[in-house]
N, CA, C and O atoms as a GROMACS GRO file, in nm:
protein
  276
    1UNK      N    1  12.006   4.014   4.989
    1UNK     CA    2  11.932   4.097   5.082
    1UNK      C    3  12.019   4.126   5.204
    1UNK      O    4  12.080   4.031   5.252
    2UNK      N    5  12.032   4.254   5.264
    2UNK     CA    6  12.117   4.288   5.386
    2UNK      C    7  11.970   4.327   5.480
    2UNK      O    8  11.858   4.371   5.453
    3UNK      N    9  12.053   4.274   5.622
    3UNK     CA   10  11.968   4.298   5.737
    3UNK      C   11  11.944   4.478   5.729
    3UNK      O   12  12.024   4.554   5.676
    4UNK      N   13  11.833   4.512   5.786
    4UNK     CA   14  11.781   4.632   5.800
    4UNK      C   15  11.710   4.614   5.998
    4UNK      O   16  11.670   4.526   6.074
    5UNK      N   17  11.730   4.739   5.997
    5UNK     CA   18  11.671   4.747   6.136
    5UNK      C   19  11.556   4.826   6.107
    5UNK      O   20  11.561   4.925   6.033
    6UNK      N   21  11.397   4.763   6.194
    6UNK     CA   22  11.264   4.869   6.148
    6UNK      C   23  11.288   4.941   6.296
    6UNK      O   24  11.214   4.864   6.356
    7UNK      N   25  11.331   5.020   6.387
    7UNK     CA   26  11.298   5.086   6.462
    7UNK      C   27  11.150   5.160   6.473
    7UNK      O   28  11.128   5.260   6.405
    8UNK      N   29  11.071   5.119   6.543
    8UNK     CA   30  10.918   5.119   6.571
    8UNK      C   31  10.939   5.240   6.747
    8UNK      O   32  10.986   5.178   6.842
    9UNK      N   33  10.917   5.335   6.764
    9UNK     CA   34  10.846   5.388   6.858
    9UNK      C   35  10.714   5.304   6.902
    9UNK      O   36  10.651   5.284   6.798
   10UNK      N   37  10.649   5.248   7.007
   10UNK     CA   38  10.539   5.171   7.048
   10UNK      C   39  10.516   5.246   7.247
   10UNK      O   40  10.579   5.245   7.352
   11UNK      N   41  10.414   5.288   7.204
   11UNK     CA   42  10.360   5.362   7.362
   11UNK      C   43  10.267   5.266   7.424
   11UNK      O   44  10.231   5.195   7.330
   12UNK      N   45  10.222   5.234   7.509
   12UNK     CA   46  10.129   5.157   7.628
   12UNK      C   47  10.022   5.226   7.580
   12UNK      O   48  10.013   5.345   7.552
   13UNK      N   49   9.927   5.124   7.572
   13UNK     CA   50   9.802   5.171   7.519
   13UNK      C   51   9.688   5.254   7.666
   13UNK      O   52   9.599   5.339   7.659
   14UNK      N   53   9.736   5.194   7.762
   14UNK     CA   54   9.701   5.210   7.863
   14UNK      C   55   9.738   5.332   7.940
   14UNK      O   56   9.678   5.391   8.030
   15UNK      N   57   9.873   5.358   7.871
   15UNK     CA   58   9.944   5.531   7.981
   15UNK      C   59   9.989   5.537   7.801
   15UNK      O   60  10.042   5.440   7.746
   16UNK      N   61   9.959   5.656   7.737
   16UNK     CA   62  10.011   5.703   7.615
   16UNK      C   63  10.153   5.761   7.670
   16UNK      O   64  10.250   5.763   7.593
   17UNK      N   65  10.162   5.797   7.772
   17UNK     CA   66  10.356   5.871   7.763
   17UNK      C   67  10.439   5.789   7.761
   17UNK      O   68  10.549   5.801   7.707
   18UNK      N   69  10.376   5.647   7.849
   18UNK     CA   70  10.525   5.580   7.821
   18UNK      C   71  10.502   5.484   7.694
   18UNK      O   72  10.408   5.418   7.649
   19UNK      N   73  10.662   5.516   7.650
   19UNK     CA   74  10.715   5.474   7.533
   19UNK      C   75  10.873   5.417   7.535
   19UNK      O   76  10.968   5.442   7.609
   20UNK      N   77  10.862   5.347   7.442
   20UNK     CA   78  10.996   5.285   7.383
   20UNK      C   79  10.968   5.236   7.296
   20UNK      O   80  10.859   5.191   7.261
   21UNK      N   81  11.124   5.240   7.221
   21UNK     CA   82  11.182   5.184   7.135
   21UNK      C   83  11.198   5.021   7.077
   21UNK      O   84  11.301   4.974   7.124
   22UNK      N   85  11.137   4.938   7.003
   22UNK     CA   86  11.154   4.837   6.963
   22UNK      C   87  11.228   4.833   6.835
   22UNK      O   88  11.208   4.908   6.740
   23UNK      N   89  11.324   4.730   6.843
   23UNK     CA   90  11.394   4.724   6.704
   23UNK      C   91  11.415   4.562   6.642
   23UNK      O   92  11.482   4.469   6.686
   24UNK      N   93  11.323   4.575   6.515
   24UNK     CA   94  11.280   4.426   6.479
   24UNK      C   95  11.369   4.460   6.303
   24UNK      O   96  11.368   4.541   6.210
   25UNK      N   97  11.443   4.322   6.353
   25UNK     CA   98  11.549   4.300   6.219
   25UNK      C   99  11.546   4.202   6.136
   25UNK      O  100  11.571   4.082   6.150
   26UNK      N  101  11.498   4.294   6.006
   26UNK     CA  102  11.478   4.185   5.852
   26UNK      C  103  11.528   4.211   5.757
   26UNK      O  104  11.573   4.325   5.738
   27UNK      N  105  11.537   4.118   5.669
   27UNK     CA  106  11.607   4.115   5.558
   27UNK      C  107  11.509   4.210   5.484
   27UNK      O  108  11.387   4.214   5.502
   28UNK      N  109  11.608   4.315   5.365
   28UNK     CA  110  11.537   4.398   5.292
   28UNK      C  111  11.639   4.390   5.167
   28UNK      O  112  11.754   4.348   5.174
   29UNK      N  113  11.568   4.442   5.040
   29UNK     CA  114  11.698   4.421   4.963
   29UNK      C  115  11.663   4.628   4.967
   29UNK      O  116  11.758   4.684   4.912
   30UNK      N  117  11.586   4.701   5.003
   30UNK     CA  118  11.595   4.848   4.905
   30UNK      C  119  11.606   4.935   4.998
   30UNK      O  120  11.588   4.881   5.107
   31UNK      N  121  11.635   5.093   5.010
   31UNK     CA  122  11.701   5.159   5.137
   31UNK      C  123  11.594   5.184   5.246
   31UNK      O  124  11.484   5.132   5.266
   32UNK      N  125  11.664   5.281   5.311
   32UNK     CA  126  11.578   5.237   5.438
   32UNK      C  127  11.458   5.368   5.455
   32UNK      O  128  11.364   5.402   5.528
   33UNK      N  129  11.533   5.411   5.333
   33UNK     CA  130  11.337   5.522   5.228
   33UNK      C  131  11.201   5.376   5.280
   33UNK      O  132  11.114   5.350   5.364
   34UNK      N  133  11.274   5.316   5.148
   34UNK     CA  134  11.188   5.223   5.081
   34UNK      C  135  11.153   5.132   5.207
   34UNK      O  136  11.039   5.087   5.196
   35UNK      N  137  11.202   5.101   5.292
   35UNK     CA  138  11.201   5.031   5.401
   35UNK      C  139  11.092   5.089   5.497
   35UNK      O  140  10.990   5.034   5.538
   36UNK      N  141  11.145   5.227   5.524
   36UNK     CA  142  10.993   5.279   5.613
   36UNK      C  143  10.856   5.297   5.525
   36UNK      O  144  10.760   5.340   5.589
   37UNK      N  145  10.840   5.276   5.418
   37UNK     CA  146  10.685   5.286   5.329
   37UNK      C  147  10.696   5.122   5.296
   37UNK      O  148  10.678   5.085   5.180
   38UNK      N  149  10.721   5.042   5.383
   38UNK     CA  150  10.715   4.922   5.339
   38UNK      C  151  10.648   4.868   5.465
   38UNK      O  152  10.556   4.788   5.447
   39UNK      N  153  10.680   4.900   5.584
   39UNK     CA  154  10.685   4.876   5.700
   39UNK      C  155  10.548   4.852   5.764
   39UNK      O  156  10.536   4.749   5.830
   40UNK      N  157  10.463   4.919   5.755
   40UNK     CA  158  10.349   4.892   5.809
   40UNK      C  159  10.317   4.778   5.812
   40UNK      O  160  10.326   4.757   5.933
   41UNK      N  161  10.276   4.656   5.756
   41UNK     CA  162  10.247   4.502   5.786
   41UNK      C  163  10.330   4.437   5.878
   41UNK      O  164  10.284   4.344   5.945
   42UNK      N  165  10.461   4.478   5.893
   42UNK     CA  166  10.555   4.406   5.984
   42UNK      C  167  10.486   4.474   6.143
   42UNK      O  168  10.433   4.406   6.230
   43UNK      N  169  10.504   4.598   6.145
   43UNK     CA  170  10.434   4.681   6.216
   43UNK      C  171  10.269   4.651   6.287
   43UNK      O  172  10.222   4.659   6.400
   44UNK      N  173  10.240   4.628   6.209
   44UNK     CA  174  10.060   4.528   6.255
   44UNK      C  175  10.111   4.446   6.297
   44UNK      O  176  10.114   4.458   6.419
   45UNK      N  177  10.183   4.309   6.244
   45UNK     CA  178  10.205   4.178   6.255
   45UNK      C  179  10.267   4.218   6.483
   45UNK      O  180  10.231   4.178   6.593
   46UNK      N  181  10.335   4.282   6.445
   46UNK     CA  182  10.422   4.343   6.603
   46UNK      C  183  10.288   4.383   6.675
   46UNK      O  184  10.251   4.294   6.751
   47UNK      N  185  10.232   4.455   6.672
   47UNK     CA  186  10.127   4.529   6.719
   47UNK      C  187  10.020   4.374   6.768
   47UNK      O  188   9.998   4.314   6.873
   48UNK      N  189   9.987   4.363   6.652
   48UNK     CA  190   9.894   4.239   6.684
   48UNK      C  191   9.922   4.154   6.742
   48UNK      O  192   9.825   4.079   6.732
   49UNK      N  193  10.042   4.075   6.844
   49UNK     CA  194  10.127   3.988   6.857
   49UNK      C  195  10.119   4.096   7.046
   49UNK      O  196  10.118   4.045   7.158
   50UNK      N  197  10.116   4.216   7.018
   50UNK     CA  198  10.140   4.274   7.115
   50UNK      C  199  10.028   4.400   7.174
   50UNK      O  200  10.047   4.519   7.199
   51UNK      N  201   9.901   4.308   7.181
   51UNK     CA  202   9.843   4.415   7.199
   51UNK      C  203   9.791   4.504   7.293
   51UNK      O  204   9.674   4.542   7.292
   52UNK      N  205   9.930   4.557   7.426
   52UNK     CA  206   9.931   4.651   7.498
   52UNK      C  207   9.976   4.750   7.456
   52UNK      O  208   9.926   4.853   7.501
   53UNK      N  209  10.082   4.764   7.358
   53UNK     CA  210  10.113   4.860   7.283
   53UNK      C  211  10.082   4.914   7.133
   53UNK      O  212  10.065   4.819   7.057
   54UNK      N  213  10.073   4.998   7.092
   54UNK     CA  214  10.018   5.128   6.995
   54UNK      C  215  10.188   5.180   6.921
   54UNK      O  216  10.255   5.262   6.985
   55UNK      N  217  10.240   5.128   6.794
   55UNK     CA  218  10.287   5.253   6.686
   55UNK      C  219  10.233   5.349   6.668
   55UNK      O  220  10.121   5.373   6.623
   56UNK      N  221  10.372   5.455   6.731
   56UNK     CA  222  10.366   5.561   6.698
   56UNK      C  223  10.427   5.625   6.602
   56UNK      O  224  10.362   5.708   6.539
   57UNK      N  225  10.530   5.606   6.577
   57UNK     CA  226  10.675   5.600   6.460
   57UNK      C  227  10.702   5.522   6.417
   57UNK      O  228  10.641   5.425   6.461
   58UNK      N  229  10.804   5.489   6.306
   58UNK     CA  230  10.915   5.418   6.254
   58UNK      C  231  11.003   5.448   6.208
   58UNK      O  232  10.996   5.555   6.147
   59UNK      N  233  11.094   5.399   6.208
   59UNK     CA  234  11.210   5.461   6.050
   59UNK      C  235  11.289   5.320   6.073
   59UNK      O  236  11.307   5.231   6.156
   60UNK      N  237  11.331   5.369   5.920
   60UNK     CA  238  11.451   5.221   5.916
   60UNK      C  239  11.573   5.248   5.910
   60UNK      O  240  11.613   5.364   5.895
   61UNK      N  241  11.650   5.149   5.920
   61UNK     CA  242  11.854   5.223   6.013
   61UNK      C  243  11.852   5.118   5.943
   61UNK      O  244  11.759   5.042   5.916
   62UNK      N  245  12.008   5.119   5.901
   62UNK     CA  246  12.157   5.009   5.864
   62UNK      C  247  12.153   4.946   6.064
   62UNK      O  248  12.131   5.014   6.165
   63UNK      N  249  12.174   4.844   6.056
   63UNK     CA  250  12.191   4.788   6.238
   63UNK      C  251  12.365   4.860   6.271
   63UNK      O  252  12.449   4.837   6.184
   64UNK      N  253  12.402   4.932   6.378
   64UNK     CA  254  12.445   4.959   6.440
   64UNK      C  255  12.532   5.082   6.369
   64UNK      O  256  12.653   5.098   6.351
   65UNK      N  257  12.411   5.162   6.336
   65UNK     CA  258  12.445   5.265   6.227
   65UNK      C  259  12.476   5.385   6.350
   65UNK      O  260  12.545   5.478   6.310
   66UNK      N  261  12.435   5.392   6.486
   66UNK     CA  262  12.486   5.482   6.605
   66UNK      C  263  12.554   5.437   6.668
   66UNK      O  264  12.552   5.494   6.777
   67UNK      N  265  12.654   5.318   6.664
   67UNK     CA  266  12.748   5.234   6.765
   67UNK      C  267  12.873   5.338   6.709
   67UNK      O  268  12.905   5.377   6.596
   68UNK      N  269  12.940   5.366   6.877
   68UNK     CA  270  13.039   5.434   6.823
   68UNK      C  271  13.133   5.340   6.785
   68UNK      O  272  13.102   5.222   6.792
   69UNK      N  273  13.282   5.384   6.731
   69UNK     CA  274  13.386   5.341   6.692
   69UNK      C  275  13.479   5.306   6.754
   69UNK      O  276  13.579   5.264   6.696
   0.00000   0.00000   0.00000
């Protein structure tokens, strides 16, 4: 299994504009297709753990798949 990054968008439940980026890293063995239709339970588990903030997005990345060179 190689690490995967779930990049989650999460807004303040309290002010919907502000937002950021959370990036929670797990082992996956299948791409990062299969990774974002997988995601939702990790996604609750975050949410529920955190509940001032609201998912809005996700997608899944290789980790430091925008670090330049």
């Amino acid at each position: 299994m190689n690490p995967i990054d779930l990049v989650v968008t999460v807004c303040a439940v309290l002010s919907p504009a502000t937002c950021e980026e959370q990036h929670l890293v797990f082992s996956y063995a299948g791409s990062p297709r299969q990774c974002a239709m997988a995601a939702p339970p990790y996604i609750a588990q975050w949410v529920g753990e955190h509940p001032k903030w609201q998912a809005v997005r996700w997608r899944c990345e290789y980790p430091h798949m925008h670090d330049k060179a």
